[in-house]
C-alpha positions as CSV (number, residue, x, y, z in Angstrom):
1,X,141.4,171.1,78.1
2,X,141.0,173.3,75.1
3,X,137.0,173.6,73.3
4,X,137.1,173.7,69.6
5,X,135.7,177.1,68.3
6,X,133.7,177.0,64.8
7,X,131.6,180.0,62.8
8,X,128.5,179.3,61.7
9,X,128.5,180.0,57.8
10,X,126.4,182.9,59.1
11,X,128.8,184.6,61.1
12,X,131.4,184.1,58.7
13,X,129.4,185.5,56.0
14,X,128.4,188.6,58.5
15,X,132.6,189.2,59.1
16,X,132.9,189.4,55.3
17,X,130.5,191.4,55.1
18,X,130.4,194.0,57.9
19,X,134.1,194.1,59.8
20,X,136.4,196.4,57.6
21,X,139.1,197.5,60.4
22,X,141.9,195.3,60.8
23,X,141.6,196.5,64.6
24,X,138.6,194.9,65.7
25,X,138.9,192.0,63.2
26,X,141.8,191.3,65.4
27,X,139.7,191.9,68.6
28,X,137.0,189.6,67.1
29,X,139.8,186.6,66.6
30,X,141.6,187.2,69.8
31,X,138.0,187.0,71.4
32,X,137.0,183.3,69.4
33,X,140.3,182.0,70.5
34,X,139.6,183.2,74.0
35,X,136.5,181.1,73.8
36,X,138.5,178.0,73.2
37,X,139.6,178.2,76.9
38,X,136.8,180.2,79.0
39,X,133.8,178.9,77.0
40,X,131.7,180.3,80.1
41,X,133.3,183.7,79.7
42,X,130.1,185.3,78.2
43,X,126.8,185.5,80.4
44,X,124.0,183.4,79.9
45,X,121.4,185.9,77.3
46,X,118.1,186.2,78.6
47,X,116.4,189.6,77.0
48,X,113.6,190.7,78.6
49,X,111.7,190.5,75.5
50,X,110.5,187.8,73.3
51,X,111.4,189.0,69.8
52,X,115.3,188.9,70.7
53,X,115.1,185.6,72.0
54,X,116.9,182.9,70.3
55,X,115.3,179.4,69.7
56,X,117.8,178.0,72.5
57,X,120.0,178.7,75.4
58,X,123.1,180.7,74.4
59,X,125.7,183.0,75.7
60,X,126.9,186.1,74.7
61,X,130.3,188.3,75.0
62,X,130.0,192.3,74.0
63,X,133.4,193.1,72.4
64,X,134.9,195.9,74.3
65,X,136.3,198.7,71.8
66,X,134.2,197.4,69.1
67,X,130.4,197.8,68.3
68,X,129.8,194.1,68.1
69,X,128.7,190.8,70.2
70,X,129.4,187.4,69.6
71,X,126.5,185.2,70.5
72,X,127.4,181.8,71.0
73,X,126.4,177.5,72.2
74,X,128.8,175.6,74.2
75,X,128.5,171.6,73.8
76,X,130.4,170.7,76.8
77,X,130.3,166.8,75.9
78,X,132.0,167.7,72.5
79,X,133.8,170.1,74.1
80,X,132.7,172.9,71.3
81,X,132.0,176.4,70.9
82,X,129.7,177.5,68.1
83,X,129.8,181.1,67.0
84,X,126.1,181.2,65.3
85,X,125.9,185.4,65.5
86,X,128.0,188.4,65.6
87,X,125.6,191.5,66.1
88,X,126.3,195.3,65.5
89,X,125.2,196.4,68.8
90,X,123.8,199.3,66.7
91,X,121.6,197.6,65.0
92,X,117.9,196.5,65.6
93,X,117.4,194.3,68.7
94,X,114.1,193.0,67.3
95,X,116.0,191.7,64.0
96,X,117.9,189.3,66.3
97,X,118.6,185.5,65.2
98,X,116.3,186.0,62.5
99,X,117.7,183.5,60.5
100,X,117.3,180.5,63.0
């Protein structure tokens, strides 16, 4: 059976604001829909270091052909997917989830 797939406002917010090419805003929705059936598709994250640590367990998925990463909670009883971050992997690993 299918998982729901939501954005956080956050995420949402960081689409607006950051994804201009129809290309990988196409890759980013193919890859939420994908969550909807393979919510376990993305490893477990675990950094090494503290500072990119989220406040909880999550997964991740890197976007191939893109510069970005959706982080993201599975709730198996309510059989969701919660897309709280999308990351420019260029950007500062020390700035992740900074607005948990």
């Amino acid at each position: 059976m299918a998982y729901a797939v939501e954005l956080t406002e956050y995420a949402e917010s960081f689409l607006l604001d950051n994804v201009t090419s129809e290309r990988v805003l196409e890759r980013i929705e193919r890859s939420v829909e994908m969550l909807a059936e393979y919510p376990e598709a993305g490893p477990s994250y675990n950094p090494d270091y503290a500072a990119a640590r989220p406040p909880f367990p999550c997964r991740y998925l890197p976007l191939s052909d893109t510069p970005f990463t959706l982080y993201y909670l599975t709730d198996d009883e309510a059989q969701l997917v919660t897309v709280f971050d999308i990351e420019w992997t260029a950007g500062d690993p020390r700035a992740r989830f900074t607005f948990v």
